[in-house]
C-alpha positions, 0 to 999 in steps of 0.5 A, a space after each residue: 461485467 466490470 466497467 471500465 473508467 476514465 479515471 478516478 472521479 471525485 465520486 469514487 475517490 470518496 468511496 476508495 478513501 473511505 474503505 477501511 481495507 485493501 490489498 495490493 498485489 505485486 509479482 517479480 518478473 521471474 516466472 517461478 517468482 511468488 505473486 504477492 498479495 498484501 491487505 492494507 488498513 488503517 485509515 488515513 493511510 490511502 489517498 487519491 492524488 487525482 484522477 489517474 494518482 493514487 498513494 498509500 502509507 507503506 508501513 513497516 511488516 516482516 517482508 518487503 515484496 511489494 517494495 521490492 517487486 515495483 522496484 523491480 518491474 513497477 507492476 501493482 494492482 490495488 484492490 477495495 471491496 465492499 464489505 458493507 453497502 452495497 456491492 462492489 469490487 474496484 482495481 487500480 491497475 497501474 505503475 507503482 513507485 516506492 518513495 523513501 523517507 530520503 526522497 526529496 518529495 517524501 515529506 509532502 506524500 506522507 503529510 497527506 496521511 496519518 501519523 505512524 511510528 513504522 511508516 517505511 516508505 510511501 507508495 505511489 501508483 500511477 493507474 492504467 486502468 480503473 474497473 469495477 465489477 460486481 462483488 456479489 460474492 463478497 461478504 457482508 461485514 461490519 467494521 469495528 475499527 483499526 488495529 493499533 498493534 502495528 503501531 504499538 510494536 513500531 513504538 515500542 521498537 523505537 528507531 534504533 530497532 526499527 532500523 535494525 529490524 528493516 536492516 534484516 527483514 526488509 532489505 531484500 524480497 523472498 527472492 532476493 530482490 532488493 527491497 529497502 535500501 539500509 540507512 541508519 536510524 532516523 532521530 525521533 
């Protein structure tokens, strides 16, 4: 049976940062519309703000759903398992917000994580509700470390082909949603 919490407490913001993996779902508001269901990783790229805030990096990939989906209605749920220790599943249930490199607050969200050639956006949650359940069917795994091809492809793209590569595959959801906005290419 999931319990249900108040908030993020410092004990549990500990165990959620420290989670090398987790996924984000989103869907559109037409009933027909895909549901949408991300893994995340990399460490440093999630972070709780307080006890009912919390953000993640959102790094360049070839599609926008989840972008595009809070932009449209703001729903998002962001799901930890335990892949080692003991068992446990924990979902973040809330309003998400996508703040773009060109919002005033950008620089002060993504200073809180690190460092990534394709970082797109920062995604913020506010969370309705915080509950754990179980996870007694989750597998037991061991964590090697992060995969650095994402930032490897987002390098050697280099700013000019980052922009043109969100130009084409980032502008707009399966669905047609919009998803980033086009900017020209950022120095650097």
């Amino acid at each position: 049976m999931a319990t249900v919490f108040d908030g993020i407490d410092e004990k549990l913001a500990t165990w959620l940062r420290a989670q090398p993996m987790f996924f984000v779902a989103t869907a559109p508001l037409a009933g027909d519309g895909l549901v949408n269901c991300s893994p995340k990783g990399l460490l440093g790229t999630f972070d709780v703000l307080d006890e009912r805030r919390v953000a993640y990096l959102d790094l360049t990939g070839s599609g926008i759903e989840t972008i595009a989906h809070v932009r449209e209605n703001g729903r998002i749920v962001l799901m930890f398992c335990a892949f080692d220790g003991r068992p446990r599943i924990v979902r973040l249930h809330g309003r998400g917000e996508a703040v773009m490199p060109s919002d005033p607050h950008f620089d002060e969200l993504a200073g809180r994580f690190s460092v990534h050639p394709g970082t797109r956006a920062v995604v913020t949650i506010d969370v309705t509700r915080v509950a754990d359940s179980c996870g007694f069917a989750v597998p037991r795994m061991t964590y090697v470390e992060d995969r650095d091809v994402l930032d490897l492809s987002a390098a050697k793209k280099g700013p000019e082909k980052m922009a043109a590569y969100r130009a084409a595959r980032n502008s707009t959801s399966l669905h047609g949603l919009p998803g980033l906005p086009t900017h020209p290419p950022t120095p650097g």
